[in-house]
C-alpha positions in Angstrom: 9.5 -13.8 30.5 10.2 -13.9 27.1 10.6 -10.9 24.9 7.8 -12.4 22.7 5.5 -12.5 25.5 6.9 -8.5 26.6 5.9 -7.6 23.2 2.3 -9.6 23.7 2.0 -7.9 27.1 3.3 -3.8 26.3 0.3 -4.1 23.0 -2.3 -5.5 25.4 -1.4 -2.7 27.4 -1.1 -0.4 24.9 -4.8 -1.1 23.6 -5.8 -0.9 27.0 -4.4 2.8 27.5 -6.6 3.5 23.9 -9.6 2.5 24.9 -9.2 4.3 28.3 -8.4 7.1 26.3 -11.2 6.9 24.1 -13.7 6.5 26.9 -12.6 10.0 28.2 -13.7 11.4 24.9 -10.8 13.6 25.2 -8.3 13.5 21.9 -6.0 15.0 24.1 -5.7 12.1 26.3 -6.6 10.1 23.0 -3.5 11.1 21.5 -1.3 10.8 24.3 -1.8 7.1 25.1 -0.5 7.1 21.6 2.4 8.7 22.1 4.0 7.4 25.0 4.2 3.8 23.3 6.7 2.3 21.0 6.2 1.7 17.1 5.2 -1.9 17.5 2.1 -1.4 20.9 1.1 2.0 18.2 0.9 -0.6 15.7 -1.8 -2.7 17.4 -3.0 0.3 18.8 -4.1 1.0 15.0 -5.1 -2.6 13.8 -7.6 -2.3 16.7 -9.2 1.1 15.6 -9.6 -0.9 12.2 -10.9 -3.6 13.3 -13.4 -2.4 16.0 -14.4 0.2 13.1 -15.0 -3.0 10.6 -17.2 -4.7 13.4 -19.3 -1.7 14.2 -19.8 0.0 10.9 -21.9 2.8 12.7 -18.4 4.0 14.7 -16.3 3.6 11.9 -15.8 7.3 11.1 -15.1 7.6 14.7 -12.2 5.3 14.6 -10.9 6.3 11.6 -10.9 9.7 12.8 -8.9 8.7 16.3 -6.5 7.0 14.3 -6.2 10.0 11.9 -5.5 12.1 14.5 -2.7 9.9 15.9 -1.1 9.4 13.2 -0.9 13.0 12.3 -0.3 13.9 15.9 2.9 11.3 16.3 3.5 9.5 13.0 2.8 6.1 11.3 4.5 3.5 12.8 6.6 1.7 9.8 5.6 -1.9 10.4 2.3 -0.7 9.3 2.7 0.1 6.0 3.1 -3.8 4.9 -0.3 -4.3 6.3 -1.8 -1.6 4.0 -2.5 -3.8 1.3 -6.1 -3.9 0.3 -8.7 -1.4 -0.6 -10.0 -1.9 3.1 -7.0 -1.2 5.1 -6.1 1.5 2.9 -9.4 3.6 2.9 -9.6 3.3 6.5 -6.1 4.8 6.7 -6.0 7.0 3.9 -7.2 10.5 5.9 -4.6 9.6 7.9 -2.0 8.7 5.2 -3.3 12.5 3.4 -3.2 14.4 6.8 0.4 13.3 7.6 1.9 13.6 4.1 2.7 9.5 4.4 2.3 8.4 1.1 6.1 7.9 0.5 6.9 7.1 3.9 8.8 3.6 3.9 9.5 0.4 5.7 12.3 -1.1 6.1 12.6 -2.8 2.8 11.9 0.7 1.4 8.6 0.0 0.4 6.0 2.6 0.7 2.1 1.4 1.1 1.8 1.2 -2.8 4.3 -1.5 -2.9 2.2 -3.4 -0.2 -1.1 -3.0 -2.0 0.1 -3.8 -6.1 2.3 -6.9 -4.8 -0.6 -8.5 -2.6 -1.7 -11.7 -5.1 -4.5 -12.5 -2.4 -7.0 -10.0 -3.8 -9.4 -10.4 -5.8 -9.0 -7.3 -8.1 -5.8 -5.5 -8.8 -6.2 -1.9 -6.9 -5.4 0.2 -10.1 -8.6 1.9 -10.3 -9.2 2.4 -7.0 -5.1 4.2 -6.8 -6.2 6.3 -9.5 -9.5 7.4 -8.6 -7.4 9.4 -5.6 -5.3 10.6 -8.5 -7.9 12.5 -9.9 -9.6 13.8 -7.0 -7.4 14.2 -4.2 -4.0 16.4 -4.3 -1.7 13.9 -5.9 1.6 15.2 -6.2 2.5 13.1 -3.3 0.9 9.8 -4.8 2.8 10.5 -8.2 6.0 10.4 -5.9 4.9 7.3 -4.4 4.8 5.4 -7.6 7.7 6.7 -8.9 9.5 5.4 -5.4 11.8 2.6 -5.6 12.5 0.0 -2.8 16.0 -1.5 -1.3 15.0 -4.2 -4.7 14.9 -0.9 -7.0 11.1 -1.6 -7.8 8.6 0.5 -8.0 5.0 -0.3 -7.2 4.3 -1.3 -10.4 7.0 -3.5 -10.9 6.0 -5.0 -7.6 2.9 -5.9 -9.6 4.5 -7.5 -12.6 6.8 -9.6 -10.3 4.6 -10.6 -7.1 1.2 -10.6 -8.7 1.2 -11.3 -12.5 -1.9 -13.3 -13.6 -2.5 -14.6 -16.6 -6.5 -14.3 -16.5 -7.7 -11.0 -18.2 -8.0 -8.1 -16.2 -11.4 -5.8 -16.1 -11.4 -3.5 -18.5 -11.4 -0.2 -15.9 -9.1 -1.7 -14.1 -6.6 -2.3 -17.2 -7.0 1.6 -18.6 -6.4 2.4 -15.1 -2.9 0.4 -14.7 -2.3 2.4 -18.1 -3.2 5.8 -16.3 -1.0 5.2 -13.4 2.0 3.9 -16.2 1.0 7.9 -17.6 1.8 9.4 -14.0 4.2 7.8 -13.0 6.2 9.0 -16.3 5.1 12.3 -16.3 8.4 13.5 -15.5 9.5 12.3 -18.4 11.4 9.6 -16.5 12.5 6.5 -18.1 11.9 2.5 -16.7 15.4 1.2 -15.4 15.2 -1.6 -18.1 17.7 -3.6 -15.7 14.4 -4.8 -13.8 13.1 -6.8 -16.8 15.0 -9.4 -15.9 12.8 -10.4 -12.7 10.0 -10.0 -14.7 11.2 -12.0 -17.1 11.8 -14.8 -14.6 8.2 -14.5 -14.0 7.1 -14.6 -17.0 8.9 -17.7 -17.8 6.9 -19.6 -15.0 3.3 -18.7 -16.7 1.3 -19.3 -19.5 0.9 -16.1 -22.0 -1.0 -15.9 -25.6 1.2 -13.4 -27.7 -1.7 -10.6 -27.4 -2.4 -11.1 -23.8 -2.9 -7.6 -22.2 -0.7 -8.3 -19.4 2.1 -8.8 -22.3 1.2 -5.8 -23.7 1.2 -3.3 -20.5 4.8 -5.1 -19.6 6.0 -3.8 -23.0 4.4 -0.3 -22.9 6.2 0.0 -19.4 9.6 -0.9 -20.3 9.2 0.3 -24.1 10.2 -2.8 -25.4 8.4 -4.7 -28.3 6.1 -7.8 -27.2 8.0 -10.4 -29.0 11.1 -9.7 -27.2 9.3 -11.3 -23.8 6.4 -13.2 -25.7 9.3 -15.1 -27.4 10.4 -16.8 -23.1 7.9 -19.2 -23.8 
């Protein structure tokens, strides 16, 4: 057997011991057919209380709850956290990412979940406003020190943004003075961008199509502090 088709056959197994679990009704039990597996059969232990909870809306806070629990019980399994990036993935884990303090737990690139969600280009709305809604209404000391985290590139989740997900088509306005309010935390600390790092984004830059007042120009220059011309002028 191949160690492909071990890892196939201990998460089929592993779902199999959750919804055994579940059945009992006992989060005792619940939790321990959590525990007793390894990170990757906890992993698809998880992606199936998402996606049962996605195909039967009515149990969803049911789910998200047993997760919560498990993950607070026994910890969030790091190959997770690359899969948090959209607003769905992350609001069905984000009890669970508050209960366990995991907002600046990382992979193994370093990245925490932020990273994950500002450098994913496949949605259709950057996450900004959703990020700082939770700013200002959840305890965010933790979030600030997400966004302030740097991976094994030396990127924050912002930066992430600039280099993996840059468009040049205008952004909504909420979610733009958002992006700006999450720039604001991030430097609260008075902390200053390691202007290093403008190099990748100028790479980027230098592969798209900009007008000289684009906002996407302008948030790049209010991040690193560096007049607009001096990257307007790469194309």
């Amino acid at each position: 057997m191949t160690s492909t088709q071990q890892t196939s056959d201990s998460q089929d197994q592993a779902v199999a011991d959750l919804i055994l679990a579940i059945k009992s009704k006992n989060i005792e039990k619940i939790c321990s057919a959590y525990q007793k597996h390894n990170d990757s059969a906890r992993a698809a232990q998880l992606k199936f209380c998402f996606e049962t909870a996605n195909a039967q809306p009515n149990t969803y806070e049911h789910y998200q709850n047993i997760a919560a629990q498990c993950i607070v019980a026994h910890g969030l399994p790091s190959g997770v956290i690359a899969g948090l990036n959209n607003s769905d993935r992350v609001t069905f884990f984000m009890p669970a990412l508050q209960a366990s303090e995991a907002f600046s737990q990382t992979n193994h690139q370093g990245n925490t979940f932020l990273h994950a969600l500002f450098a994913n280009p496949e949605q259709t709305l950057p996450p900004f406003n959703y990020i700082r809604s939770l700013l200002l209404f959840e305890s965010n000391e933790a979030l600030v020190k997400a966004l302030r985290s740097r991976n094994q590139h030396n990127l924050t989740p912002i930066e992430c943004y600039f280099i993996y997900n840059l468009r040049t088509s205008a952004m909504p306005e909420h979610e733009l003075t958002a992006l700006f309010a999450l720039i604001e935390a991030e430097r609260a600390d008075k902390s200053l961008p390691d202007i290093r790092n403008i190099k990748h984004v100028k790479s980027v830059l230098q592969k798209l199509s900009f007008d000289k007042d684009n906002q996407q120009l302008l948030v790049i220059a209010s991040y690193y502090q560096v007049p607009v011309e001096s990257i307007y002028h790469l194309h």
